[in-house]
N, C-alpha and C positions, 0 to 999 in steps of 0.2 A: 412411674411412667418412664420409660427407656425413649433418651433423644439421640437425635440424630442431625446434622449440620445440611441444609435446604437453600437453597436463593430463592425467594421468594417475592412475589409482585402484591404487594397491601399497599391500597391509597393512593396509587399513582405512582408508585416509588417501589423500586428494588434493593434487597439486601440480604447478604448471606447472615443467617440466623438460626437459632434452633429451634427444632421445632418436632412433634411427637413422631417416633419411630411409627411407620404403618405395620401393621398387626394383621393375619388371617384371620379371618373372620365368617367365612362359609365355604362351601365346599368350591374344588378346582379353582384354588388359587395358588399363588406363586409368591413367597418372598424372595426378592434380589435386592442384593448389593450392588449396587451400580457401581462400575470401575470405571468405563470410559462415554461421555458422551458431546456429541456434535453440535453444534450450534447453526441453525438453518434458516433463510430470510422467516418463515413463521413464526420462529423465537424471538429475532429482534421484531418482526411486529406484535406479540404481544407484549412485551418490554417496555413498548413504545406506545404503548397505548391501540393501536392500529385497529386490533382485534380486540371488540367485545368479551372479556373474559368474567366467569367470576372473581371474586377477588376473599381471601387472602388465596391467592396459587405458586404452585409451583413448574415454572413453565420447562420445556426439554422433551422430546418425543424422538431422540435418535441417540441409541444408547447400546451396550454391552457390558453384563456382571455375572453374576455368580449366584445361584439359586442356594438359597440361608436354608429355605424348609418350605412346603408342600403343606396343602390340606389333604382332607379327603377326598378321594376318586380320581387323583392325579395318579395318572399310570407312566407316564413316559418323561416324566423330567425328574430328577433327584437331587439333594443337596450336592453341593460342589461341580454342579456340572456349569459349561460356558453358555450364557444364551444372550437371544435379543429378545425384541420384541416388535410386532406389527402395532402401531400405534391406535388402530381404527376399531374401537372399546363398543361392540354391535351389541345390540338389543337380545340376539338369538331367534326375537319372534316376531317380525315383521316379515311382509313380503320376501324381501331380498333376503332374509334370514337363512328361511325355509325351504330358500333355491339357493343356498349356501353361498349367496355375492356377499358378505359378511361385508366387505368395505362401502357397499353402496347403499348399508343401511341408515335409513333417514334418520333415525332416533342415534344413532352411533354419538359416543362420546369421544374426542380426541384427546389421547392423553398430553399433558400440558399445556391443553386450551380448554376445553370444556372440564378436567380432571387435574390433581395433581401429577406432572411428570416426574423426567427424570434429571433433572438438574436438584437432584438430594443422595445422599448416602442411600439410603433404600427404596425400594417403592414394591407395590403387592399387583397383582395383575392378574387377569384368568389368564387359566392355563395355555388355554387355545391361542391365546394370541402369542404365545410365548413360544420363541424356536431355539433349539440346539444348534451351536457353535462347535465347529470340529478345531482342534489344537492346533490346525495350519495357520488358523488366521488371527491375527494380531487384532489387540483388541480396538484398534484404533475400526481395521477394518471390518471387526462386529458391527460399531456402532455404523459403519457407513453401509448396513445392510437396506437400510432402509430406503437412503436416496438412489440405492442400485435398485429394490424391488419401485419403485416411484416410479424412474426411469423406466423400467422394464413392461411399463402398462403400455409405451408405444407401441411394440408388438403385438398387443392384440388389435390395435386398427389393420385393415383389410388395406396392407402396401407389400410391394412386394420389392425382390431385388431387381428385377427389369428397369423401373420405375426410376426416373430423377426425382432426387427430393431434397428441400433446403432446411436448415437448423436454424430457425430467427431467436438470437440470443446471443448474450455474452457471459463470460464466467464457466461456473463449475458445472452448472446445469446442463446445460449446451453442449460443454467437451465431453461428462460422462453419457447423454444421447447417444454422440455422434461415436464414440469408443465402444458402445454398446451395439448400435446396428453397424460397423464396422465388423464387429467380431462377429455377427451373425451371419455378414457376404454383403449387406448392404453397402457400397462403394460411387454409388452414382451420387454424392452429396454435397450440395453447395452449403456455406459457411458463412450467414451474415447475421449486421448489428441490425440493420433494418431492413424493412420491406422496400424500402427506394432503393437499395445498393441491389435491387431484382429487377431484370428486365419485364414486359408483361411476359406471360403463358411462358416462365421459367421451370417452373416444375408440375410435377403431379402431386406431388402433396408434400405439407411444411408443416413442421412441428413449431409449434411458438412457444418457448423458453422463459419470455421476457419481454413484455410492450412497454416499449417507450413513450406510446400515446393509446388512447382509451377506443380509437379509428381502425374498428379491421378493415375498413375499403380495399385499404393500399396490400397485406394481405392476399385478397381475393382476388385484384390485378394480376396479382404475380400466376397465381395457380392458373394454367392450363383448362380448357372446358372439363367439366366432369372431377375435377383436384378434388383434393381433401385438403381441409385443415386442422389437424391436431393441437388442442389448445391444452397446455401442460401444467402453465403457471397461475399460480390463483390470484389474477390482478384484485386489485383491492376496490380501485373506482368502477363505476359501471363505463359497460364497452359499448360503441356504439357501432352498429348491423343496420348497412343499407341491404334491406330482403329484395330489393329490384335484384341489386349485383348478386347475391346470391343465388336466385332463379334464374337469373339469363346466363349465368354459366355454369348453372349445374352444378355446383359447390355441395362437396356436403363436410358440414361442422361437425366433429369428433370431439368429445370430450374426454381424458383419460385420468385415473385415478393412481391406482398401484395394481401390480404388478405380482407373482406368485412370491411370497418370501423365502420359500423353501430353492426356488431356481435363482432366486438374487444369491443368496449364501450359496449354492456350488457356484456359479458365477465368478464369484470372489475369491472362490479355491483358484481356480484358474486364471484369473485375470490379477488377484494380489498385487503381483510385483509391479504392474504396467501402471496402477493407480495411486502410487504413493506420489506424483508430484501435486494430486492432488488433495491431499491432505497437507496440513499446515501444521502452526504450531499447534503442542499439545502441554497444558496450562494447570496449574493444581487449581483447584475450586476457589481457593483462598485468593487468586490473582484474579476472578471473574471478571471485574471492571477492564483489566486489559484485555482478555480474550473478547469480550464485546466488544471493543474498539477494534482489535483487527478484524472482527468479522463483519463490522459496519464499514470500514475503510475497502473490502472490494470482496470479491466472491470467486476469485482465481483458486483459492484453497480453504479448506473444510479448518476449520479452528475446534478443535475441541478441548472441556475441562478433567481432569482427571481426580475423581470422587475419593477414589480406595487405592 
């Protein structure tokens, strides 16, 4: 049995250890070598216990490597090429499948929360979820393909560039938003930690990054009759919605997922150079316990380890 060096979550407790190299095993799969991967508040909550996980796992779901080898009926990926990967592991045949929302399938497994990720030397994956990396982009920002395609689900809410609209959040999350619908002509945008630092009927519609409390009231004050609210971040606690405010001003609640991976990656061809202050250090696997500590100490820059 060929091993492979893993961080791994068994019993409550994390530790980099070995553990069996993943193997193909049915057709349209992908073996990668992971080279560079990111660390994202999901990661440290499953770390942390936060997230229900199976357990022994390997957690990580923001990555770029090197395709080892292919099964059968893979047509468009080859060994040695650069890739990522969409993390959202669909069913294929559910509802959402079969109208190809492959992310909003219910049954979906997430890789390094419901599956083994990519905080290991390798990992195997279908094919489809797995994208090509052009040799412009640094593997740092491969791996940051992921919170660009995240980010990029704002766009598909119904806002336009006319429209005032506010960023509620602080950190990485927040700055790559607001870099994102900048570049796209969006310019009308306000930049807060909270919903008080918003007068009421401030905007037409606010993206939420990051609640500081589990109360959208304050929120819906802010938005203008008719607003939207784009809720981005996956709070952990339940929220709580007074439905009066909601109906007496016409509010409607958006939920957003991810975004195309294929338009996040040219994205990144273009934008690259603008995005390196938000990338941090970059850590050999063997240093993991410090690369968690800087990415628990604030969220100004992306910490990633480096595999291969």
């Amino acid at each position: 049995m060929t091993e492979m060096q893993a961080l791994i979550k068994a019993k409550g407790t994390v530790s980099l250890q070995s553990a069996a190299q993943p193997q193909l095993t049915g057709l349209d799969q992908v073996l990668i070598r992971v080279h560079t991967a990111g660390l994202c508040r999901t990661d440290l909550a499953v770390m942390r216990g936060l997230l229900p996980t199976p357990e022994p796992l390997i957690p990580g779901h923001e990555f770029s490597g090197t395709v080892i080898a292919v099964s059968e009926g893979v047509k468009d990926l080859n060994p040695g090429q650069r890739v990522t990967a969409m993390p959202v592991l669909p069913c294929f045949s559910c509802y959402a499948c079969r109208a190809r929302q492959h992310e909003n399938c219910l049954q979906a497994q997430i890789l390094g929360v419901h599956c083994d990720g990519a905080f290991a030397e390798y990992l195997v994956l279908p094919a489809a979820q797995v994208y090509a990396l052009p040799d412009s982009l640094s593997w740092e920002a491969g791996a940051f393909a992921e919170p660009v395609a995240a980010a990029a689900a704002i766009l598909d809410a119904p806002i336009s560039v006319q429209m005032t609209g506010a960023i509620l959040g602080r950190g990485r999350i927040a700055e790559l938003s607001e870099r994102l619908l900048r570049s796209q002509g969006f310019d009308k945008i306000l930049r807060v930690e909270k919903a008080s630092d918003l007068e009421p009927d401030a905007c037409d519609w606010m993206i939420e990054t990051g609640l500081a409390t589990g109360d959208l009231s304050p929120l819906l004050k802010s938005l203008r009759p008719g607003g939207q609210l784009i809720v981005k971040s996956r709070h952990l606690p339940q929220l709580e919605l007074s439905p009066a405010l909601l109906i007496q001003r016409r509010i409607r609640l958006q939920g957003v997922y991810y975004g195309s991976f294929a338009w996040a990656i040219q994205w990144l061809e273009a934008h690259q150079s603008r995005l390196q202050d938000l990338w941090g250090a970059v850590l050999p696997a063997q240093q993991w316990e410090k690369a968690i500590a800087l990415a628990e100490a604030g969220e100004s820059a992306k910490i990633f380890l480096r595999w291969n």
